[in-house]
C-alpha positions in Angstrom: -38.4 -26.0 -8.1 -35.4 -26.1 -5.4 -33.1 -23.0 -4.5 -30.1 -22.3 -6.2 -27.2 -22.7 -4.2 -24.9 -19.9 -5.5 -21.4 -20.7 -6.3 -18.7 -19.2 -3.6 -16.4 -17.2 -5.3 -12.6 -17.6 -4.2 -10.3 -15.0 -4.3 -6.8 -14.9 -5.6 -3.5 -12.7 -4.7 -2.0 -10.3 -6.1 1.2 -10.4 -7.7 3.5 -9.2 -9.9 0.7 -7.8 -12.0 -1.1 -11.1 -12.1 -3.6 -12.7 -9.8 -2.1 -16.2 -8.7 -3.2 -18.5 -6.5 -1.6 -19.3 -2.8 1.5 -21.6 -3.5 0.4 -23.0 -0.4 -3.1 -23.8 -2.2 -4.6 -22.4 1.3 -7.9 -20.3 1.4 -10.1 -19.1 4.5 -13.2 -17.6 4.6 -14.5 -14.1 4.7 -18.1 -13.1 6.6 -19.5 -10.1 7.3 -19.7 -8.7 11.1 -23.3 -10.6 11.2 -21.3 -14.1 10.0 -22.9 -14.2 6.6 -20.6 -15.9 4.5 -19.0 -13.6 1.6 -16.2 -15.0 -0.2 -12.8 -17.3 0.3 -9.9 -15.4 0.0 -6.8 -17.1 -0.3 -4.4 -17.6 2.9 -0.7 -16.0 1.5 2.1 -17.5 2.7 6.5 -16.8 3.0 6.4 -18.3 -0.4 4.1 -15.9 -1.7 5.9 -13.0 0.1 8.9 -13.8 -1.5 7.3 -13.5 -4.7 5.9 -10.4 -3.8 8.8 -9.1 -2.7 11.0 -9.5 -6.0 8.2 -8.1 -8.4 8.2 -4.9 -6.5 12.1 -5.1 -6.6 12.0 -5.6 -10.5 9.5 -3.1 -10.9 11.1 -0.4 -8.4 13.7 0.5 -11.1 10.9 1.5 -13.6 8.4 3.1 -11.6 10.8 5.1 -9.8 13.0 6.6 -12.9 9.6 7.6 -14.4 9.0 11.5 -14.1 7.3 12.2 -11.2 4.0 14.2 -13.3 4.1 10.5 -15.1 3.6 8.6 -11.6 1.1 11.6 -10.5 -1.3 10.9 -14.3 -1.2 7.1 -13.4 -1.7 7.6 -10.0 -4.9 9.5 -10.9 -6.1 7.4 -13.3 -6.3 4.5 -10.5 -8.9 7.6 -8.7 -10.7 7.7 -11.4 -11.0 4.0 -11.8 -12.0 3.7 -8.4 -14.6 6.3 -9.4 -16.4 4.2 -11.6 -16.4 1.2 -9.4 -17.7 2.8 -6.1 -21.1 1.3 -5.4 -19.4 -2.0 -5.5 -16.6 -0.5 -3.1 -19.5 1.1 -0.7 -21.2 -2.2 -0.9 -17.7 -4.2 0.3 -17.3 -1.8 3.0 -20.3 -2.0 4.8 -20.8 -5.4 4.5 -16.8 -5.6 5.9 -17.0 -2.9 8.7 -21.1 -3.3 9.6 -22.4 -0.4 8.7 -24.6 1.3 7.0 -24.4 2.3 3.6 -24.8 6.3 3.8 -21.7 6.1 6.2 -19.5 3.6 3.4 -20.2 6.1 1.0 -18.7 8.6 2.8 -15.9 6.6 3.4 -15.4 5.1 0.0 -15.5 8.8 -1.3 -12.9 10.3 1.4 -10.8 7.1 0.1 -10.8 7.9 -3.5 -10.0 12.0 -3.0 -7.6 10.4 -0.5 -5.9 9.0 -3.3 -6.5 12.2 -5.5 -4.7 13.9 -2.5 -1.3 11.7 -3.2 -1.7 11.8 -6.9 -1.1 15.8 -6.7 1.8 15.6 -4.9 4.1 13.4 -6.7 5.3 16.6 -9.2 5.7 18.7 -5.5 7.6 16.4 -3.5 11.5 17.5 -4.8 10.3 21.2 -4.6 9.1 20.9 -1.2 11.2 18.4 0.6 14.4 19.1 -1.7 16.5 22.1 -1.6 19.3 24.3 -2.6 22.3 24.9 0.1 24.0 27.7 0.8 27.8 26.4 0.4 30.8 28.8 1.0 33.1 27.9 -2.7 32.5 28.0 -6.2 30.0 24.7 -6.4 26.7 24.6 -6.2 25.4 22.2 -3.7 21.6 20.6 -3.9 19.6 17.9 -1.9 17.4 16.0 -3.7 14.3 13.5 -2.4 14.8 9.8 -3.6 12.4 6.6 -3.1 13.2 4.2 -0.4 13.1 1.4 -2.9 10.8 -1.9 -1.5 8.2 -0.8 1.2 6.6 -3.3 3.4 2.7 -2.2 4.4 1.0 -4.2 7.1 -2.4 -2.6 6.3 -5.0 -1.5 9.3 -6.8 -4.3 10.4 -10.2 -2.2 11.0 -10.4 0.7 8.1 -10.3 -1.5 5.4 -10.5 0.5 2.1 -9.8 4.4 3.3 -7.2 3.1 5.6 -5.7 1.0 3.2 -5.5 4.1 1.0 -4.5 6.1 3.8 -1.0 4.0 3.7 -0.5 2.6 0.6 -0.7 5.7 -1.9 2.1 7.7 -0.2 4.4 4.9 -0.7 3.7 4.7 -4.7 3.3 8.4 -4.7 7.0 8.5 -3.7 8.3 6.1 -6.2 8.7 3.5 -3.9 6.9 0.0 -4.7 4.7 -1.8 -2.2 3.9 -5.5 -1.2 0.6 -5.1 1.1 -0.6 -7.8 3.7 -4.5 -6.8 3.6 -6.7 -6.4 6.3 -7.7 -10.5 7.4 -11.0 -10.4 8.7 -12.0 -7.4 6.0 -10.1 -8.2 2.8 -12.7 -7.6 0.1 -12.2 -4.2 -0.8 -8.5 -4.8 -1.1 -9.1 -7.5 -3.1 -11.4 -5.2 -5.2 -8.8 -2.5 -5.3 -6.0 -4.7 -6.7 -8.4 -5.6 -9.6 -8.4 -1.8 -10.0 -4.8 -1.8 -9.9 -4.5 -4.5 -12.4 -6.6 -2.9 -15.3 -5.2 0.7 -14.6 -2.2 2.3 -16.1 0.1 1.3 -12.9 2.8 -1.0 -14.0 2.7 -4.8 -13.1 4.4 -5.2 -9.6 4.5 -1.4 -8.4 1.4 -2.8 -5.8 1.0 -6.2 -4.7 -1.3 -7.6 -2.5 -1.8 -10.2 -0.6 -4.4 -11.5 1.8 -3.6 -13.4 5.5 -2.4 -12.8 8.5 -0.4 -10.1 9.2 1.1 -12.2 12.8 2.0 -14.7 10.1 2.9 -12.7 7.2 4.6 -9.4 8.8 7.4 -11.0 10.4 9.1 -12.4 6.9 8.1 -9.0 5.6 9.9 -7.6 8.4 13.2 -9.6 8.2 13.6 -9.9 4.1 16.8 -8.6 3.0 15.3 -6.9 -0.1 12.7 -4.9 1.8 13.7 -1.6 2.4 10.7 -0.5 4.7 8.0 -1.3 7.0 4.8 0.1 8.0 3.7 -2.1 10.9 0.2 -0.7 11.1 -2.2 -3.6 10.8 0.0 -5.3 13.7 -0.3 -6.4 17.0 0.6 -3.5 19.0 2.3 -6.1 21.0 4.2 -7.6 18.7 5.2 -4.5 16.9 8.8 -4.8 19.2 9.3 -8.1 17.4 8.9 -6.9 14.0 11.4 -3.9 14.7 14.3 -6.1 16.4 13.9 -9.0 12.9 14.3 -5.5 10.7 17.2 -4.4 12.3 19.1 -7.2 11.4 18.8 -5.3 7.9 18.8 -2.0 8.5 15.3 -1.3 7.4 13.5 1.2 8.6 10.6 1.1 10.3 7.6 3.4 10.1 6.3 4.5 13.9 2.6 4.3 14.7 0.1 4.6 17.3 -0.5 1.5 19.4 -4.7 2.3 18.5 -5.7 2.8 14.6 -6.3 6.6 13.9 -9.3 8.4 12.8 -8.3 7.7 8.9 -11.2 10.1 7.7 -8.6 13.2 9.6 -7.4 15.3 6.8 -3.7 13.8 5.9 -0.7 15.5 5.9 3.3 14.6 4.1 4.4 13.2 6.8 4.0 9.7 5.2 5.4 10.8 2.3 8.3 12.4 3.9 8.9 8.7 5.6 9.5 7.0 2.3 12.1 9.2 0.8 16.2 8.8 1.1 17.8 12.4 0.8 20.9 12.6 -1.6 23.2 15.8 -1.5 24.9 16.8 -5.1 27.9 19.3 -5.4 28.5 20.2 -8.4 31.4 23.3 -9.2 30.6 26.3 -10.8 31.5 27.1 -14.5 34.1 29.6 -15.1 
């Protein structure tokens, strides 16, 4: 009796709440750090950005009106989904980053309390980062914490679930919405997490994700109109100049990183949080 030859399994994208195919029909393969073959993931492309880009617009007006213990119980119920799919997850990471399992399941846990970690603070943010302003007249004067809007996430090239984590739960924590160009070489447990995503309580479009190159991918991130932000992380430090000058030309801001990926397993702090919020000022007069 001859060996089975096991069917390849080709990944889709992730957009809009759906899992479409490239429009380019293009697919590459992923291996692990010995070469072993593991999957074909499909090869996004501007099209596919641009797709990306207006479901997290349509989405943005929903997630971000929703009350901010709302976005905290579906951000938690993604933890605990993740949760019940974490020996797969330990078993993607070590077989993306070459290493050995004891170590992934660290890392796979410090991803999901990671995400835990966000999920608590979406109720905190206003009271923390808002405030009320001593104003000389009769009108009370408060600023409030709003969402950025659309937030472009070039995710770390070598951390590829807790990194990922690491930068794209502050931006939906906020109630900004996210299009995500994955880690290339390492995509599998982002394609595992947007399969999460998808079967969670986290409306269609609040995440999308989408696997290629981020030298190919990050610049039409970088100078879309309707993106609103961009974390430049899983860049070329040498091309990271390039991405800023094509946002300027709209006015989006763009996250400052180290040139070097940090230690992701370091115990986070707001500041990533604070770097996705717009801050309004209300006056309003005092009743007589």
């Amino acid at each position: 009796m001859s060996d089975r030859i096991s069917v390849a399994k080709t990944y889709k994208l992730y957009i809009g709440g759906k899992f479409p195919r490239s429009e380019s029909g293009r697919v590459y393969p992923v291996s692990d750090t010995k070469g072993k073959f593991l999957a074909n993931a499909a090869h996004a492309s501007r099209k596919d950005v641009r797709d990306a880009v207006v479901a997290a617009r349509k989405a943005f007006g929903g997630w971000s009106s929703a009350t901010a213990y709302n976005r905290g119980q579906v951000l938690y119920r993604v933890a605990e989904m993740l949760e019940g799919r974490r020996e797969q997850f330990v078993s993607e990471v070590a077989a993306s980053e070459g290493i050995a399992p004891k170590k992934a399941q660290s890392l796979v846990d410090t991803a999901i309390d990671r995400w835990v970690w966000y999920a608590g603070w979406t109720d905190k943010i206003a009271t923390v980062l808002g405030a009320a302003n001593p104003v000389a007249g009769p009108y009370f004067s408060f600023t409030v914490p709003e969402p950025t809007g659309v937030v472009g996430v070039l995710a770390p090239q070598q951390s590829s679930l807790l990194g990922l984590v690491s930068v794209l739960a502050p931006v939906l924590a906020t109630g900004s919405t996210a299009v995500v160009v994955s880690s290339a070489d390492r995509p599998l447990p982002a394609i595992t997490l947007s399969e999460v995503l998808a079967t969670s309580d986290l409306p269609g479009g609040v995440a999308n994700i989408l696997t290629g190159r981020a030298s190919e991918l990050g610049s039409w991130l970088a100078s879309h109109g309707d993106v609103n932000a961009l974390d430049p992380t899983g860049a070329e430090p040498a091309a990271r100049a390039d991405l800023a000058r094509e946002a300027a030309n709209t006015v989006k801001r763009v996250l400052t990183v180290p040139d070097a990926e940090p230690d992701w397993t370091d115990t986070p702090d707001i500041s990533r949080i604070r770097r996705y919020l717009e801050a309004k000022t209300v006056w309003h007069p005092l009743g007589v």
